[in-house]
Structures are given as structure tokens and as C-alpha cells.
C-alpha positions as CSV (number, residue, x, y, z in Angstrom):
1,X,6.5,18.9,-8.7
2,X,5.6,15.4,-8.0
3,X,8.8,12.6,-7.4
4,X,8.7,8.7,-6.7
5,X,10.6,8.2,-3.7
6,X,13.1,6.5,-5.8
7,X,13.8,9.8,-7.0
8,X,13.5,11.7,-3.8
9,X,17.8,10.9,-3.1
10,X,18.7,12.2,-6.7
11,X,16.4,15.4,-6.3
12,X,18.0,16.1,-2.6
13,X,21.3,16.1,-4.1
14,X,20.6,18.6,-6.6
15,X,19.3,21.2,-4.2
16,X,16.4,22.1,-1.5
17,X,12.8,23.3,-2.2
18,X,11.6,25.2,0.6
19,X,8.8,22.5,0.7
20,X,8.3,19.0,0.8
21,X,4.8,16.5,1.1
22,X,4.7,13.1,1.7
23,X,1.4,11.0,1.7
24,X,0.9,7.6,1.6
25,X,0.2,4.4,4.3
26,X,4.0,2.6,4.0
27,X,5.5,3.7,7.2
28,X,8.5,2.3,6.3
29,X,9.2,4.2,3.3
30,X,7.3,7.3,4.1
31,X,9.9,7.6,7.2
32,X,12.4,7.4,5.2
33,X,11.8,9.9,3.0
34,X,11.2,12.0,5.4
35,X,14.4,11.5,7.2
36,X,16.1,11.7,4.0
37,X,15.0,15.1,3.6
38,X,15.7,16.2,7.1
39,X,19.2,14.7,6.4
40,X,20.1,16.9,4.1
41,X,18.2,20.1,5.6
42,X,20.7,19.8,8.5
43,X,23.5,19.6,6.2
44,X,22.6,22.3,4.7
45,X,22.6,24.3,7.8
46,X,18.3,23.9,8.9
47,X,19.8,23.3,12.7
48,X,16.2,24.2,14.0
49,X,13.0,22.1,14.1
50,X,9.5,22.5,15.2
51,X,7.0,20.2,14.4
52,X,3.0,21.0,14.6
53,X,0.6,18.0,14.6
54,X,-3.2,18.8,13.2
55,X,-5.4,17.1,15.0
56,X,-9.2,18.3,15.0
57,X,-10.8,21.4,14.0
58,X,-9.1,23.3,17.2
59,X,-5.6,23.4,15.7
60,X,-4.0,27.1,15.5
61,X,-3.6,27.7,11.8
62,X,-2.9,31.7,12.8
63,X,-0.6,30.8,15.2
64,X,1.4,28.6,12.1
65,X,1.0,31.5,9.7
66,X,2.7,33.6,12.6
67,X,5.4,30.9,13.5
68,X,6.4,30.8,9.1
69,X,6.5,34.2,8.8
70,X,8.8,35.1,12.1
71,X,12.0,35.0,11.7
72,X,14.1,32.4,13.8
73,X,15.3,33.4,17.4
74,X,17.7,30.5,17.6
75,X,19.5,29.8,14.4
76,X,19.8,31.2,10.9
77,X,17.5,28.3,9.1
78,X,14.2,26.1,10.2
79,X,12.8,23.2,9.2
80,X,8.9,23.5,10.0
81,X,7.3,19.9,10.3
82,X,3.2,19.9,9.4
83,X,2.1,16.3,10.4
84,X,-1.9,15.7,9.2
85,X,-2.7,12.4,10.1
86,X,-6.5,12.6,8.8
87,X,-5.0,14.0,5.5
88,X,-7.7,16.3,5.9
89,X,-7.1,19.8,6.7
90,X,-10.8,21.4,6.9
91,X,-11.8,24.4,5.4
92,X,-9.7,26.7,7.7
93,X,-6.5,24.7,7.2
94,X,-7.2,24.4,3.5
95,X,-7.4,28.5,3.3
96,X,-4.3,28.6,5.7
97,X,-2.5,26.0,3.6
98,X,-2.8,28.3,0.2
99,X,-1.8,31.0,2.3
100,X,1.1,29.5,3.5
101,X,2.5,28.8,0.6
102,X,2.9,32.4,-0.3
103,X,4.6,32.9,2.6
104,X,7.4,30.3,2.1
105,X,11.7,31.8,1.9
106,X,14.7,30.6,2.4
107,X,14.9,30.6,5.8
108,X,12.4,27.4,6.4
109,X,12.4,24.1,5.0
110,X,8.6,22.8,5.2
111,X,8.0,19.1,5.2
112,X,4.4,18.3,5.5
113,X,3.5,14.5,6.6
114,X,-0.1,13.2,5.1
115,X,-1.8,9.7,5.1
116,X,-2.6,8.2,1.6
117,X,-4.4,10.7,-0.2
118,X,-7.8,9.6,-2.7
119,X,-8.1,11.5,-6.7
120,X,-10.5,14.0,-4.9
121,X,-7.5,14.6,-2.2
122,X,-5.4,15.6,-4.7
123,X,-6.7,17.6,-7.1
124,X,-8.4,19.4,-4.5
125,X,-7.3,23.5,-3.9
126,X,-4.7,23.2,-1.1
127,X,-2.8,20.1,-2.2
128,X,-2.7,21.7,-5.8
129,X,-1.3,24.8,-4.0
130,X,1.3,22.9,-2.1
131,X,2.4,20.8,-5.2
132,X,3.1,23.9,-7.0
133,X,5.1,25.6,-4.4
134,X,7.4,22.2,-3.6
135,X,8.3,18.9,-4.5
136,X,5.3,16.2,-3.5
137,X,6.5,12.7,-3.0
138,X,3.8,9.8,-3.2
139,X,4.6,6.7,-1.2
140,X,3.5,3.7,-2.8
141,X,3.0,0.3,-1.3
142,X,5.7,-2.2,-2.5
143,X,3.2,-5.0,-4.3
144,X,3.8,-8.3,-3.5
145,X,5.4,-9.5,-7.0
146,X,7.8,-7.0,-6.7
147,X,8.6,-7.6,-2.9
148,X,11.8,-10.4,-3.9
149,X,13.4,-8.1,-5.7
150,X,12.5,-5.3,-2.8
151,X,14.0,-8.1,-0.2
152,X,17.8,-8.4,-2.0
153,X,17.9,-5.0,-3.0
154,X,17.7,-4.2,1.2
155,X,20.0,-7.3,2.4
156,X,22.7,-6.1,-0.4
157,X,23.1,-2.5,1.2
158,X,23.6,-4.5,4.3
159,X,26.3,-6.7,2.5
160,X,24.2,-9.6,2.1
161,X,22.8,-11.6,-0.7
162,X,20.8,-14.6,-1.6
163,X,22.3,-17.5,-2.9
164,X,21.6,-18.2,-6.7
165,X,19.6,-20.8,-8.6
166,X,16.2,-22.0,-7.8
167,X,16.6,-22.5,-4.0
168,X,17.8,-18.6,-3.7
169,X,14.6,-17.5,-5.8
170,X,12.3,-19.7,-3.1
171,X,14.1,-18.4,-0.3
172,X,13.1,-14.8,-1.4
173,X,9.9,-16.0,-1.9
174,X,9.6,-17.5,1.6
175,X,10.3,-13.8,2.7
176,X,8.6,-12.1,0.4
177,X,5.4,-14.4,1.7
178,X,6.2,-13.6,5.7
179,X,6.2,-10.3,5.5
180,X,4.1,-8.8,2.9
181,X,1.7,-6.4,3.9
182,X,4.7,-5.3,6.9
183,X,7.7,-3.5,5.8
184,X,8.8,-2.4,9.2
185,X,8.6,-5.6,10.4
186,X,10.6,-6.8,7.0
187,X,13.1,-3.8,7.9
188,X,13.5,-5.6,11.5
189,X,14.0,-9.0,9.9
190,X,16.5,-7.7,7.3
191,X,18.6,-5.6,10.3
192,X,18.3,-9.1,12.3
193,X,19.8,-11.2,9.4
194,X,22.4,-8.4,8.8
195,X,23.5,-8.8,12.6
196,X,23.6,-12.6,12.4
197,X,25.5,-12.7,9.1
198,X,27.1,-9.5,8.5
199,X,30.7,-10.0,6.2
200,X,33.4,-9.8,8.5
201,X,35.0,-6.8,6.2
202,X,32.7,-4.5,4.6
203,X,34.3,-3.7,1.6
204,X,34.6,-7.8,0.2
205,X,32.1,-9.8,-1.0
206,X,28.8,-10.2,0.1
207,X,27.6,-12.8,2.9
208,X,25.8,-15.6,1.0
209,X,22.5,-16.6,2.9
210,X,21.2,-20.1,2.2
211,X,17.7,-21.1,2.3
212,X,18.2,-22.7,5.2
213,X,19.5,-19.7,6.9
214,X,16.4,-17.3,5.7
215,X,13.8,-19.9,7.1
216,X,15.0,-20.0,10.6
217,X,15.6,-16.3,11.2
218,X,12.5,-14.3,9.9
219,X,9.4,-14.6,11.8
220,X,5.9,-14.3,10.1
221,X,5.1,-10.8,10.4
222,X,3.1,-10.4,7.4
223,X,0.0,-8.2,7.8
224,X,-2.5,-8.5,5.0
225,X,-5.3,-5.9,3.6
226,X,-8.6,-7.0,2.7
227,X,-8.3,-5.2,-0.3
228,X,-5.4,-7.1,-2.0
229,X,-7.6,-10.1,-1.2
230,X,-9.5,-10.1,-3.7
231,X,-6.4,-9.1,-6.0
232,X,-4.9,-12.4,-5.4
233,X,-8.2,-14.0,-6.4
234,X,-8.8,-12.2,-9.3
235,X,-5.4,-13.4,-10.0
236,X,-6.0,-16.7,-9.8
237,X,-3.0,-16.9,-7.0
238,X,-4.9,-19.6,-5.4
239,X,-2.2,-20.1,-2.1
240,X,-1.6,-16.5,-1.7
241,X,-5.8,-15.9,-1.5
242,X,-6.2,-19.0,1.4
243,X,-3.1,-17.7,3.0
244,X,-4.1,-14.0,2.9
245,X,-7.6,-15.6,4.3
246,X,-6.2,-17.0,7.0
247,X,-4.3,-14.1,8.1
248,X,-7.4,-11.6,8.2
249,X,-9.1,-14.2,10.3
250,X,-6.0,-14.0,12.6
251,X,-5.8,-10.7,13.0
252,X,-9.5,-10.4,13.9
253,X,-10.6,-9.0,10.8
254,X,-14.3,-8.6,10.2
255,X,-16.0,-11.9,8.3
256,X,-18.3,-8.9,6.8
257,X,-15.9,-7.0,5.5
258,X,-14.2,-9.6,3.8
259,X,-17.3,-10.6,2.3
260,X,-18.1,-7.8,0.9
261,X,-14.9,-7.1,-1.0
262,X,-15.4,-10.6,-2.4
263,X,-18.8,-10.3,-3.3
264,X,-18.4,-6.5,-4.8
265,X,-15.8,-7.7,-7.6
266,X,-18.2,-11.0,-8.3
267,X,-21.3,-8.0,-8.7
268,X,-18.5,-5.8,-10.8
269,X,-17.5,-8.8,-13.0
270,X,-21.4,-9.2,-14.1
271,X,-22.1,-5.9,-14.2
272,X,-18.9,-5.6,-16.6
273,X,-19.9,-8.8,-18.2
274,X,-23.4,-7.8,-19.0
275,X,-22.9,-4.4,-20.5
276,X,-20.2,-6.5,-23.1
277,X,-23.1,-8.8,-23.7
278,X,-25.4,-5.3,-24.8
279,X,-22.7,-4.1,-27.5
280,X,-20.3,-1.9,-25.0
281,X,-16.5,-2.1,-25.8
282,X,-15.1,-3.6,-22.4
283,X,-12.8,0.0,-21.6
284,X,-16.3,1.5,-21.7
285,X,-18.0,-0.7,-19.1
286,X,-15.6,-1.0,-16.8
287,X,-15.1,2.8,-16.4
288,X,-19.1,2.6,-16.2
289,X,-18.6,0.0,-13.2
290,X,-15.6,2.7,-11.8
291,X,-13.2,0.0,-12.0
292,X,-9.7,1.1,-11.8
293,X,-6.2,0.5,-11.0
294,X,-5.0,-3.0,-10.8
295,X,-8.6,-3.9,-10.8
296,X,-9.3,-2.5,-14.2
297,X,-6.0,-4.8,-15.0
298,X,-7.4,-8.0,-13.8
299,X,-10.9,-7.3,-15.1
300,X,-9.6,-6.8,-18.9
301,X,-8.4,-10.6,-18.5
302,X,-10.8,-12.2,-16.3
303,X,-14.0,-11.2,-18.0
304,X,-13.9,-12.4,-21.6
305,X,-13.0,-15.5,-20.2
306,X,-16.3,-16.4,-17.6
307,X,-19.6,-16.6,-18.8
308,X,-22.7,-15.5,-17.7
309,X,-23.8,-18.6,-16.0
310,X,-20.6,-18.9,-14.4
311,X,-21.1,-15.4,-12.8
312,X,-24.8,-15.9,-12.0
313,X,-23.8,-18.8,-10.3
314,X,-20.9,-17.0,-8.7
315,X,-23.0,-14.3,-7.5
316,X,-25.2,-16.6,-6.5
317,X,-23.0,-18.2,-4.1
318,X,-21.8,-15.1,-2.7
319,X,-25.4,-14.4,-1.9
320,X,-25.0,-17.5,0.8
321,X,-22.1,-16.3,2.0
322,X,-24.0,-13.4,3.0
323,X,-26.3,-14.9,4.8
324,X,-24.2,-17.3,6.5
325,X,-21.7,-14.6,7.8
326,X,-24.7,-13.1,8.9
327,X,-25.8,-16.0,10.9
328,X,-28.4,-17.4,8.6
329,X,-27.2,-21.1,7.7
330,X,-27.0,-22.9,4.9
331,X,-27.3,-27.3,4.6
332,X,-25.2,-27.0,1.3
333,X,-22.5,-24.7,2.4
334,X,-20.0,-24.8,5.4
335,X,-21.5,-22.9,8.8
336,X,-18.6,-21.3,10.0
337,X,-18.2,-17.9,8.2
338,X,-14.5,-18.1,7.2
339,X,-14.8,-22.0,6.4
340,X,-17.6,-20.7,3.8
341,X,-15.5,-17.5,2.9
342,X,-13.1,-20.1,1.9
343,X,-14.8,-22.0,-0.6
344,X,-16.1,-18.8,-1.8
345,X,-12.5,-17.7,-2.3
346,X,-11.7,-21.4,-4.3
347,X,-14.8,-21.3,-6.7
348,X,-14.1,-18.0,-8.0
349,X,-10.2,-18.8,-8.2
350,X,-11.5,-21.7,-10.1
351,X,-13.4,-19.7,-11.8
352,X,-10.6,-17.4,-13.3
353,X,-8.2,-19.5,-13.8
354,X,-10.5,-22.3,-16.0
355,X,-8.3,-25.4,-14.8
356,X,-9.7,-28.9,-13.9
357,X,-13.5,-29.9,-13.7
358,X,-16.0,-27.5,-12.4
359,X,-16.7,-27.3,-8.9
360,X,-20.3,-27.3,-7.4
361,X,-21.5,-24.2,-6.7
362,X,-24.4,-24.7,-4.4
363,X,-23.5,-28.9,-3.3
């Protein structure tokens, strides 16, 4: 049985599985799912815990079989933590994993902590076992339109709110901009302005924060992922891409990398183009191209509207880039890697969103 963790409160309350999986990268939320379901295990009278971490090919899957299938010294009822940090069992723990699940009563509570898992991940024989026996609970990122919304939702359990009309929605969006990518640290900042401002009673009306108030208190904490990079230039979110741009080349993030990200959804944009060009029907030639996801969003509205000298051109530039992060210079472009990264960034933002006169490519 798969559940959002939106639903994860709702299903607790009807009743205990014997087990429970979590995977995804959001330590925020996928820690509080998990204590969630702990929660309500010791309610429920699981006053034992033992918690087994996989690391490597040494780990004692017999000695886990054993543990499940004993009955408890201590107390009547056990939760039984399985943390797999790799999100990759082996052959071994994928065997002991299926067994396991037949081996599952009333006496344990299983909770079993994984990393983001890919398609292959899931469909594969000992996730499908462990879905069938329990409740598995995917942890999605919160994206960064819906982060606002994310924001007031958190400061009103802690009897806050933002203050209305325009300078309330920028004030969100202030947030929403310093700590994207960072949900702990946007937990931190929340619990902060919750100490500073909390409503003297509880039970009356909200604390009103100004926008004045939100942009001294929380820090910038965001943390960005190449990835979503080239999201936000796809997008044609032209402030978000330079200030995502900046942040990787804060926190030390590879020039390479970065590159590559850009220059493999330029290569995917032609190759999608192309195969229009030759008579396929665009769903066709992006699942051709394996693009998926938000991408495959973001494609559907981005190609029909370049051409294929635009993206020659594009790919063309990106070509530089390559060398120049590389260490091979070019007269016409900036030297320094990110300086060029960034003009990469602006000529294919340009690019999709067709507004003003056309830069240069190559002057």
C-alpha cells in the first residue's frame, strides 16, 4: 500500500500495519514520518526498540531473521528499525528482505528507513515484497512554487501568519527563496520566528508577521541541486537560474557538473526538436529522448516554440562552455567558468522565454 506523507497521519489513526517504508532525500519530512509512526507504535504499547543499520555486504541478515522471529524478552510489543542508507540491500538482503516479510506478527512494528529510491528500485523483488506486506510512504521534495504555501502552513501550527496583500505574498517569497533546497534549516527558521513572535495566548489569533519582521530573522540557508538548475531555466525563471548559479558556485559545486546538466537538456531539446522535424508526434520523441517528469513538462512547451537554428546555435555555445570549464579559452566568451556558465544560463532563458531582441551567441 503506497501513502503520500500527507496521508501518513490519517492512515496511523485508523490502525497499525506491522510494516512501514520510507524513501526519499527530504530529511525533514522523512523524519517526521518516521517519528509519526513511532508515535503512535508507543501508544499503542511497542515500548521496545532496536534499530539495525545496513551498511556493506558484512551486515547479519540471519542474525535479523533470528531477532524478528524471537519473541521479546523485555516487553510484550517491538518496533524493529531497518535503516539502509545505500537503498541498496544486495542480493543477500534482497532474499532476506522477502523472507522477512513472511515472518512479520503482531508482536513487531517494522519501520524500514531508505534513501530516494529510482523506477528500477522500486519495481524491483524485495521492495515489491515489502509494499505488499505494509504501507510504503514516498517522501517527496517540496518544489519551489509550492514552498509559500509550505512556509504559512508551518508558521500557522506555530500560531503565526503572514500578513495579507502583496507585501505578505513577497514576504513568503523572500522565504521561500532563502531556504529552498533546505527544509531543516527552514524548520530552524520557522521554530526561531515562532520563539520571537509566538501569541502570548495560544488559543487567540494568530501573530501577524510583517515583511519587515521575516527579512531580519531568517538567514539564507538555501541549498540548491544542480538538477533543479536547469528546471528553472527551462522555465524561463531567469532570477531563480542566476541565483541558483550562484549558490552551486558557493557551495563548491563542480563547474563540470553543472555544465553538463545544462548542456544535456540543450542536446535533449534538439534531439526532441529534430525527431518533430522527421514526422514524430512530440509524446513519441521525448519518450525516445527518456525525458520524463517535470522535464517531459517543460519540454512539451519549450520545444514548439525554438527553432532549429536557435538550438544549433545553443548547442553550439554550450560546446564553448565545455571547453572553457575545461580550461581551453575562448576570445568571444568570458574565461572564468561560472562567468561563462552564466551567460550560458541567460541565452537559453532567452531563448525560452522569446522576449526582447536576440542575444549573440558567439560575440
Amino acid at each position: 500500500m503506497q501513502l503520500r506523507a500527507d496521508q501518513l497521519p490519517q492512515a496511523l489513526a485508523k490502525g497499525l500495519r506491522p510494516l512501514y517504508v520510507i524513501h526519499g532525500d527530504e530529511p525533514l519530512l522523512a523524519q517526521e514520518a518516521a517519528d509519526a509512526i513511532r508515535s503512535a507504535a508507543r501508544a499503542a504499547g511497542y515500548s521496545e526498540r532496536s534499530v539495525h543499520t545496513v551498511a556493506g555486504a558484512q551486515f547479519d541478515w540471519s542474525g535479523l531473521l533470528g531477532e524478528a522471529s524471537a519473541l521479546s524478552l523485555f516487553a510484550d510489543r517491538r518496533v524493529i528499525e531497518i535503516r539502509i542508507p545505500s537503498g541498496k540491500p544486495g542480493k543477500d538482503g534482497s532474499e532476506a528482505l522477502q523472507r522477512y516479510v513472511e515472518t512479520l506478527s503482531d508482536d513487531n512494528l517494522t519501520l524500514i528507513l531508505l534513501p530516494r529510491l529510482d523506477r528500477t528500485q522500486q519495481t524491483s523483488a524485495w521492495f515489491t515484497a515489502l509494499d505488499g506486506a505494509g504501507a510504503t510512504i514516498r517522501i517527496d521534495p517540496v518544489e519551489r512554487r509550492a514552498l509559500p504555501q509550505w512556509i504559512a502552513q508551518r508558521l500557522a501550527a506555530q500560531g503565526l501568519r503572514i500578513e495579507d496583500g502583496e507585501a505578505g505574498q513577497h514576504a513568503l517569497a523572500f522565504f521561500a527563496d532563502r531556504i529552498e533546497g533546505n527544509l531543516l534549516a527552514a524548520h530552524q527558521e520557522i521554530s526561531k520566528l515562532a520563539l520571537l513572535h509566538a501569541p502570548a495566548d495560544p488559543r487567540g489569533a494568530p501573530t501577524v508577521l510583517t515583511q519587515t519582521q521575516i527579512e531580519s530573522a531568517v538567514l539564507n540557508v538555501a541549498r540548491y541541486d544542480v538538477f533543479k538548475l536547469g528546471e528553472a531555466v527551462l522555465a524561463g525563471q531567469v532570477a531563480r537560474a542566476l541565483r541558483m548559479l550562484d549558490g552551486l558556485e558557493a557551495e563548491g559545486e563542480a563547474a563540470v557538473l553543472v555544465h553538463w546538466t545544462l548542456a544535456d537538456d540543450l542536446r535533449g531539446l534538439q534531439r526532441v526538436h529534430t525527431a518533430m522535424l522527421q514526422g514524430k508526434p512530440l509524446p513519441l520523441a521525448l519518450r525516445d529522448a527518456r525525458v520524463w517528469g517535470v522535464k517531459e513538462k517543460l519540454f512539451e512547451r519549450v520545444v514548439p516554440q525554438l527553432d532549429a537554428a536557435t538550438l544549433t546555435a545553443l548547442v553550439a555555445a554550450a560546446h564553448t562552455v565545455d571547453g572553457i570549464v575545461k580550461g581551453v579559452p575562448d576570445r568571444q566568451w568570458p574565461a572564468a567558468p561560472w562567468a561563462a556558465l552564466r551567460r550560458l544560463v541567460l541565452l537559453t532563458v532567452q531563448a525560452v522565454q522569446r522576449k526582447g531582441p536576440p542575444l549573440a551567441l558567439t560575440g
